[in-house]
N, C-alpha and C positions, 0 to 999 in steps of 0.2 A: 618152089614152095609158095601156097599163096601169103598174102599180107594179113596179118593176124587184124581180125573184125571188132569192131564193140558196135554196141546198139542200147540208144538211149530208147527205153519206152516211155514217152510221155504223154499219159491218160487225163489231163487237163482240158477241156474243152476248147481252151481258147490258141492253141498255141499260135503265133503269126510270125512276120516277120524278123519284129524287134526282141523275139527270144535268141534270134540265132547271136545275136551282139552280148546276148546277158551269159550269163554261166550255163544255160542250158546249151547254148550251140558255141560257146567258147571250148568247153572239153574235151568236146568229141571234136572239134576244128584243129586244138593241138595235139590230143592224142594223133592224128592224121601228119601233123605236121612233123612233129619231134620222134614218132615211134614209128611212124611209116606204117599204122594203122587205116582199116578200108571203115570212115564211122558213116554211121545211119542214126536216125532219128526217126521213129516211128510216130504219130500223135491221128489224129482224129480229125475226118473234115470235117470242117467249117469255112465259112465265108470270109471268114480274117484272113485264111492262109490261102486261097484260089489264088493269088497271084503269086504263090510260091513256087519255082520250077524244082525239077527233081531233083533237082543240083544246083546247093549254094554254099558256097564258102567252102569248098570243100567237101561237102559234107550228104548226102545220099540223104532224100525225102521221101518218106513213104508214107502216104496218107489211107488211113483204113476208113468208112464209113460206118458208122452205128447201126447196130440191128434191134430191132424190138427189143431182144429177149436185155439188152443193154439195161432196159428199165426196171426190170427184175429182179429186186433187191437179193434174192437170196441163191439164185443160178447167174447172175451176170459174169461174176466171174469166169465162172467154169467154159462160159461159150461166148464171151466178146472177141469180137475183131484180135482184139490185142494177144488174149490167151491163144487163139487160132493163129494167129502168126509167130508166135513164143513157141509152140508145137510143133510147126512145117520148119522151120526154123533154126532153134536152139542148136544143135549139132553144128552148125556155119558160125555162130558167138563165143571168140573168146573172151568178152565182159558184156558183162551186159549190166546196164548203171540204170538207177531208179532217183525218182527224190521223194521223198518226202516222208514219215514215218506214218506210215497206215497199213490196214491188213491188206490190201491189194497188192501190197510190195510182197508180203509175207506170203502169199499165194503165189505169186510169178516169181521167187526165189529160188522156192520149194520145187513150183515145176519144172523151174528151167535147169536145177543141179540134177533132177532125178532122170530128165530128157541128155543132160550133157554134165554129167560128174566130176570134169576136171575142169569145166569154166569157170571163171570168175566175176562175183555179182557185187558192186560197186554201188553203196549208197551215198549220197550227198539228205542233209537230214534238213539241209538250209532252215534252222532253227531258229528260234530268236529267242527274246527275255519271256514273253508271256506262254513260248512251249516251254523254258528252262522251270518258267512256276507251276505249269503243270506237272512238271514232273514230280516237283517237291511235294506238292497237295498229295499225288499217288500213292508217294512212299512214306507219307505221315499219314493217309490212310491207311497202308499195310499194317503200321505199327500199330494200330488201333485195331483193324481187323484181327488180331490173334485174340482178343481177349475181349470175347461177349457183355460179360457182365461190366467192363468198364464205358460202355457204349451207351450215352444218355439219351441218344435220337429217335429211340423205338423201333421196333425192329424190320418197318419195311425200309427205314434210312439205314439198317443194317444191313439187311440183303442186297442194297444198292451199292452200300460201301463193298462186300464183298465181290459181287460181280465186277466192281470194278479194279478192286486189286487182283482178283483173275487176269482182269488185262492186262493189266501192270506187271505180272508173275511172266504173262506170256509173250510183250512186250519185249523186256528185258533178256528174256530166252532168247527171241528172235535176232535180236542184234548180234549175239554171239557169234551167228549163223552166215554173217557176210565179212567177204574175204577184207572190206575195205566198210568202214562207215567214216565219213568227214563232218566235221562241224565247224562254223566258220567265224568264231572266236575263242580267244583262250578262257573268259567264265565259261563258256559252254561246256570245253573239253573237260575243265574240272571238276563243274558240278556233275556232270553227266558218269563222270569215273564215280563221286563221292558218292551218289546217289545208287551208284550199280556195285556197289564195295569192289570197286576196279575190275570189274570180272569183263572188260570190254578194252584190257589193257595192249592186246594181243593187235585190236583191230579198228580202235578208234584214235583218229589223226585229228589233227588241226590240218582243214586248205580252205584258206578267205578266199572269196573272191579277187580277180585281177581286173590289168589289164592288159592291153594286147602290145609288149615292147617290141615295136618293128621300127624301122627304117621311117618308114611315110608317117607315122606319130610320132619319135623324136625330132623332126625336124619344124615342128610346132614349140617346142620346146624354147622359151626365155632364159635367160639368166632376168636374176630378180630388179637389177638396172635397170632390167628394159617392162619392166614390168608397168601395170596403173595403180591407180589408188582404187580399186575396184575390191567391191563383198560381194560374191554372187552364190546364188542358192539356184540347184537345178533339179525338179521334181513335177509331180504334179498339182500343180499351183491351187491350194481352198481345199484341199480333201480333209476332211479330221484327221487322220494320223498324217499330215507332215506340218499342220498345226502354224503355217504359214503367218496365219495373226501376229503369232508371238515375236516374230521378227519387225514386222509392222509396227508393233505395240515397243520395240526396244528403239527403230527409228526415232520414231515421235520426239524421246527424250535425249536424241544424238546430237553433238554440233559434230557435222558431217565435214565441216571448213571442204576442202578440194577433193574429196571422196564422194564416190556414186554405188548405188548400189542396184544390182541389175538381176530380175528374177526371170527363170527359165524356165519353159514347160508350157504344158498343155494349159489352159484358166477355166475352171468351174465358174459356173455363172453367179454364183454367190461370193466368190474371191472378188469378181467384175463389181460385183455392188461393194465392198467391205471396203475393196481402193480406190475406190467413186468418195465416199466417204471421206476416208484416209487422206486423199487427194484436195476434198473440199475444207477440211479442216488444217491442213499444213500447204498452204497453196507453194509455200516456196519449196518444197520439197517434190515438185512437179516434176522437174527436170534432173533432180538429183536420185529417186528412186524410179525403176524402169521397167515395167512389164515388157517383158522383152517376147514372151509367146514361143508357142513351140518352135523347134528345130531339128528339122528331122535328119540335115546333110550333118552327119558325126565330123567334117572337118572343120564345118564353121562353129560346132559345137568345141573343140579342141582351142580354136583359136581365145574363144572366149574363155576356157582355162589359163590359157598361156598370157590371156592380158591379165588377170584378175592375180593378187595376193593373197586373198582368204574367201576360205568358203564356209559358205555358212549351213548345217544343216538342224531343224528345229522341232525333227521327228518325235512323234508320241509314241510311236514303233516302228520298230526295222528286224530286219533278219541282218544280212550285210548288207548295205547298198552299195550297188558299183556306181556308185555317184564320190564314193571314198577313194577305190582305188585311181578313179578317171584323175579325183582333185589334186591327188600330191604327187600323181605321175607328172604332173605340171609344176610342181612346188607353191601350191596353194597351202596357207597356213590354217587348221579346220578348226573350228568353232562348232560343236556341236551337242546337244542336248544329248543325256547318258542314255543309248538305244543300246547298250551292247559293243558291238564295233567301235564304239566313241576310243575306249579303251586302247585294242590292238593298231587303230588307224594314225592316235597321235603318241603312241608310245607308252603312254599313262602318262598324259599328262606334259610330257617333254617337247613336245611338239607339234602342239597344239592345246585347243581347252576343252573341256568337258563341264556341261552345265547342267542345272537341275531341270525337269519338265515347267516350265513355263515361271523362271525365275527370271524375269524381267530385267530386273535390278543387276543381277551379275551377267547377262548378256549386254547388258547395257554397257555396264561399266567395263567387260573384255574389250567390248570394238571401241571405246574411249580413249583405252589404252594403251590400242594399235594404232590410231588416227592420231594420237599425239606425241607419238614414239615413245611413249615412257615404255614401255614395251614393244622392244626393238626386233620384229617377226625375221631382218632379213637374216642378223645369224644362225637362225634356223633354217634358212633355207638350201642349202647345201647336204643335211640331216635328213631334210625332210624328201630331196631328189634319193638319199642314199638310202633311206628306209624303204621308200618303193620301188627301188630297184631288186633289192635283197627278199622281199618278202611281198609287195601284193604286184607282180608281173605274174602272168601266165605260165611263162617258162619255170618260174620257180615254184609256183601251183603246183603244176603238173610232177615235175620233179619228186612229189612228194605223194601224191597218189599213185604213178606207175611204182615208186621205188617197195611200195606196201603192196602191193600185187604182185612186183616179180622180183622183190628184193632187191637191195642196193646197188647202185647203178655204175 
């Protein structure tokens, strides 16, 4: 009997190497490993991914090329690469996982149950705070939408509202429709239930992102003794939403006393000027704050969790970042601005902190209060290894999307 298949379609232009590390090539790497699963990933050339072989991690590469008709807004669907291999196909997938909530999904669902009726179609919605508010705006437009005359916007802002509660009507139809949909915090699972009057009780889970608990990554692993006095923040450094300044700007007003603090990732050229700056104005903090620049070996990247005691994240948004589960798989204590995941990553609040979008003043005064121990981070740290063990590894991820496909395990 052969090895029951999934196959990830991922219609994103860019997909390259460093997905196969993130949630899109983690899933289908443990479905492979834990179920004994044959996974594929399907996506689109590009130039990013030519140095990808057919086989990595596990995990079966299949790269389709774009055709014209791709550009064609209103037949693309019907005749892309992807739907032509979803066709030849389907009958060989028993799941077949999508992300993101769009009507492309809603197309390759439809044709893949009606091509193969007893598979299973698995969505990951990887949502964040500004979809959760779309969603509310939708369904405070629905409620307005039933009653014309209380509508003051005039009526071509009416026929807009309505088309788009259309969506929203067929949106929420849709979701019904998949064996699995995940969202990857608990505000999300509840508003998304409150918002659908639970009608998606049946088939939407909570799975946050992981990370990968093996052998050759605990062995990275500190006890908090052997730890530094290290803050490190790992992302891509100047972008608007990771709002990097704001850490900068809480520096400035730190006594850092034996503490250093050490930033990770790729640097936008504008971040190079802002800590040129930052740099000419607090000269003695030279040495004590670190552009440390990207790192692309994940072991030297590891190490540098395992030295550090808090991590800092200063996002203006996120979905989940796996920058959360990598931090407290090491028992890093999180600091981070409310994106969502702030919540589920340090327990609400237990362990770790949550701070407002660019509130200075109390980032400031958190890391103060960790550098002077009046806020003692190490007996949390024991909490914070046993939280990431129980709930953001892989293995317990997964545990919870197969057991919703094929019932409790």
């Amino acid at each position: 009997m052969r090895n029951k298949r999934m196959v990830l379609l991922f219609d994103i232009e860019w997909f390259e190497r460093v997905h196969l590390f993130k949630d899109v090539g983690m899933i289908p790497a443990y479905f492979s490993k834990l179920y004994n699963f044959e996974s594929t990933i399907v996506f689109y050339d590009n130039e990013r991914n030519h140095n990808l072989k057919n086989m990595e991690c596990g995990i079966n590469l299949i790269r389709l090329k774009k055709n014209l008709l791709n550009k064609v807004l209103w037949i693309r669907n019907f005749v892309s690469p992807i739907t032509m291999y979803l066709i030849k196909n389907a009958k060989n997938i028993d799941v077949l996982m999508l992300f993101h909530l769009k009507k492309e999904n809603y197309f390759y669902r439809l044709l893949y149950k009606f091509l193969n009726p007893k598979g299973k179609v698995y969505l990951k919605l990887d949502i964040n705070l500004k979809g959760i508010e779309m969603f509310e705006i939708l369904n405070k437009e629905e409620q307005t939408s039933l009653n014309i005359f209380k509508y003051k916007k005039g009526i071509e802002a009416y026929l807009r509202t309505i088309k788009r509660t259309i969506d929203f009507k067929r949106m929420k139809f849709e979701l019904t429709k998949f064996e699995v949909v995940s969202v990857e915090t608990k505000y999300a699972l509840d508003r998304i239930q409150e918002l659908t009057n639970n009608k998606l009780n049946h088939n939407l889970i909570l799975a946050t992102n992981g990370f990968p608990d093996e052998i050759e990554n605990e062995k990275f692993v500190k006890g908090f003794e052997e730890k530094e006095n290290i803050i490190m923040t790992v992302g891509r450094l100047g972008t608007f939403e990771k709002n990097n300044e704001m850490l900068l700007k809480s520096i400035e007003k730190l006594q850092l006393n034996n503490w250093k603090i050490f930033l990770i990732g790729p640097i936008e050229d504008n971040f190079r000027k802002y800590t040129q700056e930052f740099y000419n104005n607090n000269p003695t903090l030279k040495d004590k704050v670190v552009l440390v620049g990207n790192i692309n070996d994940k072991n030297t990247l590891y190490e540098w969790y395992a030295r550090s005691k808090v991590f800092c994240l200063t996002s203006r948004s996120e979905g989940f970042p796996l920058v959360f589960p990598e931090a407290i798989y090491f028992g890093n204590y999180i600091v981070s601005t409310k994106v969502g995941a702030d919540e589920d990553i340090t327990n609400y609040g237990t362990l770790g902190k949550s701070i407002d979008q660019d509130d200075i003043e109390t980032l400031t005064n958190t890391f103060q209060e960790i550098i002077d121990n009046t806020n003692d981070i190490s007996v949390k740290y024991n909490e914070i290894i046993k939280h990431s063990r129980e709930h953001f590894v892989w293995d317990k991820v997964l545990e919870k999307i197969y057991s919703k496909l094929y019932g409790n395990l």
